[in-house]
Wavefront OBJ file of the C-alpha trace (Angstrom):
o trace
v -29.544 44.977 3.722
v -32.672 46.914 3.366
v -36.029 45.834 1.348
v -36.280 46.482 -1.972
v -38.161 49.847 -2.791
v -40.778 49.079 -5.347
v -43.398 51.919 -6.609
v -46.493 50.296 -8.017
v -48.932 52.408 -10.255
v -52.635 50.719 -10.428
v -55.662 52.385 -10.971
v -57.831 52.815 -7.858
v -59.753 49.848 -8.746
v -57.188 47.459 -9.447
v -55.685 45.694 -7.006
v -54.503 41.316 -6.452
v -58.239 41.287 -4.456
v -60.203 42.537 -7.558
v -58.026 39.706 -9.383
v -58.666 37.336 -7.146
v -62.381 38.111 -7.338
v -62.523 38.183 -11.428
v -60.520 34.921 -11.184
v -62.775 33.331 -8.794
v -65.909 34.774 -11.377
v -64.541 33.122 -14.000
v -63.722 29.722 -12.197
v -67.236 29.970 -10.305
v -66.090 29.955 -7.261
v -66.856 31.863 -3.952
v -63.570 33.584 -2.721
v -65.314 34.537 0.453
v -65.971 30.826 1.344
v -63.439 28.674 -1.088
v -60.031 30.268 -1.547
v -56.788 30.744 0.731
v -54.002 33.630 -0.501
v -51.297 33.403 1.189
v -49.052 37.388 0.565
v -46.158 39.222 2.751
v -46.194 42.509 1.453
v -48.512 45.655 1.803
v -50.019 44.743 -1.985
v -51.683 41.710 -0.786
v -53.688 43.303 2.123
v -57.180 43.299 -0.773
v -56.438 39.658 -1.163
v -56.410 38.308 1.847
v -59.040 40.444 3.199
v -61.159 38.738 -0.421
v -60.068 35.452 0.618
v -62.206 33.316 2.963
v -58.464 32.543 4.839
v -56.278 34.630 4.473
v -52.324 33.623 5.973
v -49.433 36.173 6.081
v -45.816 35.269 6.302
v -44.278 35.660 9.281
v -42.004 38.152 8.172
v -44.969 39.989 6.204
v -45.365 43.760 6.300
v -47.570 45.014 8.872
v -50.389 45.810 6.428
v -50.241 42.098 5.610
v -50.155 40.616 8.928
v -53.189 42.796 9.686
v -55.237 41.731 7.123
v -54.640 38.338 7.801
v -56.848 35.904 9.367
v -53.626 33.799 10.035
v -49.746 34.840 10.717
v -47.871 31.606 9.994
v -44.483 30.725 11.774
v -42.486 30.675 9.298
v -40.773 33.434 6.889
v -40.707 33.678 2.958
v -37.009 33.188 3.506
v -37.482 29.507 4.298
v -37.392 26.349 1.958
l 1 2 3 4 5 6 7 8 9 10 11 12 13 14 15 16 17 18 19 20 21 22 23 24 25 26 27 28 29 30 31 32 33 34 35 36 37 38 39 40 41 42 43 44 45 46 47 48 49 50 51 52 53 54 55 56 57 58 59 60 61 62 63 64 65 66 67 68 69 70 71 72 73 74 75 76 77 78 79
């Protein structure tokens, strides 16, 4: 069957890497040398490019996978 069709409306600014970056500001941490994200879809390309490792799904979108610092072996579809 084919993927879902989702339509996302952010403002230019916002996006899960400026989350992960306020989140990280407000833990005190350093995403650029302390945090993994881990995304498959072509909204998570900001956070793994914020995150000092950042790991796509094997199945991820292409955005994702080229973002990523790592492309795992297995799928989101796994247990």
């Amino acid at each position: 069957s084919p993927d879902p069709f989702f339509v996302e409306f952010l403002r230019k600014d916002v996006s899960k890497g400026s989350a992960l970056l306020a989140l990280c500001e407000h833990l005190g941490l350093d995403a650029s040398q302390q945090v993994a994200a881990f995304g498959d879809g072509d909204n998570d390309r900001e956070m793994l490019q914020q995150a000092a490792v950042g790991v796509a799904m094997r199945n991820a979108k292409p955005l994702a996978q080229q973002a990523a610092d790592v492309i795992l072996q297995w799928t989101n579809d796994e247990d």
